[in-house]
C-alpha positions in Angstrom: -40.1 36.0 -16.8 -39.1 39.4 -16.3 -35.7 38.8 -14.5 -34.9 36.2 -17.8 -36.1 38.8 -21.0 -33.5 41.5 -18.8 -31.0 38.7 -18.4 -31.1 37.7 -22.3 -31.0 41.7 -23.4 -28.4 42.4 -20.9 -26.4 39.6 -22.1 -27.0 40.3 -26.0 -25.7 43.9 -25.0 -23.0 43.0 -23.4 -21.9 40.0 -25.8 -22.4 42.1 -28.7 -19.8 45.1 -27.4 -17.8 42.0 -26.8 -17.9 40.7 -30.3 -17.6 44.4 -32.1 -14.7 44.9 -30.2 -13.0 41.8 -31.1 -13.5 42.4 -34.6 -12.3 45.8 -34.6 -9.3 45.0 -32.6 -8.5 42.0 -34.7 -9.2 43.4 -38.0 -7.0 46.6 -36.8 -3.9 44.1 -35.8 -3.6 41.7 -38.3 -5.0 44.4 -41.0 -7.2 42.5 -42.9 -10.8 43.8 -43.8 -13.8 41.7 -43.9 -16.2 43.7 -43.9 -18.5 42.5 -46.8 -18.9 39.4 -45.0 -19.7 40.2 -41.6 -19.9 43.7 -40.3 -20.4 45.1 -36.8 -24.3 45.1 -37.5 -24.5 41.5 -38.0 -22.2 41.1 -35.1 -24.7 42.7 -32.9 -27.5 40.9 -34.5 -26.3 37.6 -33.8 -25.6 38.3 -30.4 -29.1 39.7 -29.7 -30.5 36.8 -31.3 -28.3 34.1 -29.9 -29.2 35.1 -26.5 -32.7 35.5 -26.8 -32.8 32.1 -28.1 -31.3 30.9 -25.4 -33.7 32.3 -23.0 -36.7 30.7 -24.7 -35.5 26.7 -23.4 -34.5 28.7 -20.1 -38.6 30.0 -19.5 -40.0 26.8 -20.7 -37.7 25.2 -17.8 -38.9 28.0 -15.5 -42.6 27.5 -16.4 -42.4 23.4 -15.7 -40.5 24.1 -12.7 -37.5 21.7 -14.2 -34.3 23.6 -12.7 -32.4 19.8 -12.5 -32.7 20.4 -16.5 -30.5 23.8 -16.5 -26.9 21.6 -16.7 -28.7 19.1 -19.5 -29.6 23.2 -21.4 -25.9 24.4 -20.9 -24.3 21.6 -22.6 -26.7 21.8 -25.3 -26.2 25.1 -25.9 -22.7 24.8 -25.9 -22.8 21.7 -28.3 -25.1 23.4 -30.8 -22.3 26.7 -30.4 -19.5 24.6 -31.2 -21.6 23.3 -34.5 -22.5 26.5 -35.3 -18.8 27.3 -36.2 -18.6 24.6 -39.2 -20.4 26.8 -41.4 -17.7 29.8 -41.2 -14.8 26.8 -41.3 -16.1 25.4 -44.4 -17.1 28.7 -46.2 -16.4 29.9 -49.6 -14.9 33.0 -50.1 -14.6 35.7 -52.9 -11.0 35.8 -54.9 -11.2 39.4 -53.7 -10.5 38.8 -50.2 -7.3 38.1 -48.8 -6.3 36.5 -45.7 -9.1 33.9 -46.2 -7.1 31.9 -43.7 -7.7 34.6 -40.9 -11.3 34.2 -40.9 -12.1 31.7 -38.7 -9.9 33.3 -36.2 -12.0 36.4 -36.5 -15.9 34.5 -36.4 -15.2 31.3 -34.9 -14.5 33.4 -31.4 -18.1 34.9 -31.5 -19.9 32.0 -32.1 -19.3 31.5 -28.3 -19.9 34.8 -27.0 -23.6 35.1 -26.5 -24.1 31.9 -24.3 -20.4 32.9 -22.4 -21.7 36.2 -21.7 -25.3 34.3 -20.8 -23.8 31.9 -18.5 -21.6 34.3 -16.6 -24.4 36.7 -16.1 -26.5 33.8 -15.1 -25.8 33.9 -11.0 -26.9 37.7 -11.2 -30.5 36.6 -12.4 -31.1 33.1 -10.6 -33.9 33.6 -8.1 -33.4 34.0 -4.3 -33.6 30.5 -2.0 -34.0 31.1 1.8 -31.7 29.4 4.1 -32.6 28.1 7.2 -31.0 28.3 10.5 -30.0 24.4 10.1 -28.4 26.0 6.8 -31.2 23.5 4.8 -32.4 25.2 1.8 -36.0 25.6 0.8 
């Protein structure tokens, strides 16, 4: 349980530099400020959150001992990301911002980072199986 609660903060760390980037870096090229809807705190908090989230279906796996289950997890995690992005898509915004229609270019990106950066930081944490000399794995 350990190795998972340093694999979901290592992954929240790491997907949240990736998201602040991204939204500096995009807001910087295409100039367009959106700060008073999301900010590089709420960035950070959703990618925190989204990966400790993730971890909690990963240690009820590990506690029933149900690894054939991890590929069933994945896609749903990566269903429930994709739906995630109809709420940006479909919001609402002030007559004060412009460049409405960059938004979803700038969230809808994010919305995928914490289980990305969870997945691909995933072989680093899996435990250790022993291999035989007949290469058969136990």
């Amino acid at each position: 349980m350990k190795r998972l609660f340093l694999h979901s903060i290592l992954a929240g760390v790491i997907s949240a530099l990736l998201g602040i980037t991204y939204f500096t870096i995009y807001q910087s090229i295409l100039d367009t400020r959106f700060d008073s809807i999301v900010n590089m705190g709420s960035i950070a908090g959703a990618s925190f959150s989204g990966c400790l989230i993730i971890s909690i279906p990963y240690a009820l796996i590990l506690r029933f001992k149900k690894q054939e289950w991890v590929g069933w997890l994945n896609i749903l995690i990566m269903i429930l990301s994709f739906i995630s992005i109809l709420g940006p898509l479909n919001m609402t915004f002030p007559t004060e911002i412009t460049g409405q229609q960059l938004f979803p270019g700038l969230v809808v990106p994010t919305h995928f980072f914490p289980s990305l950066t969870f997945f691909s930081l995933s072989p680093f944490f899996l435990t250790k199986t022993k291999v035989t000399a007949t290469n058969k794995v136990r």
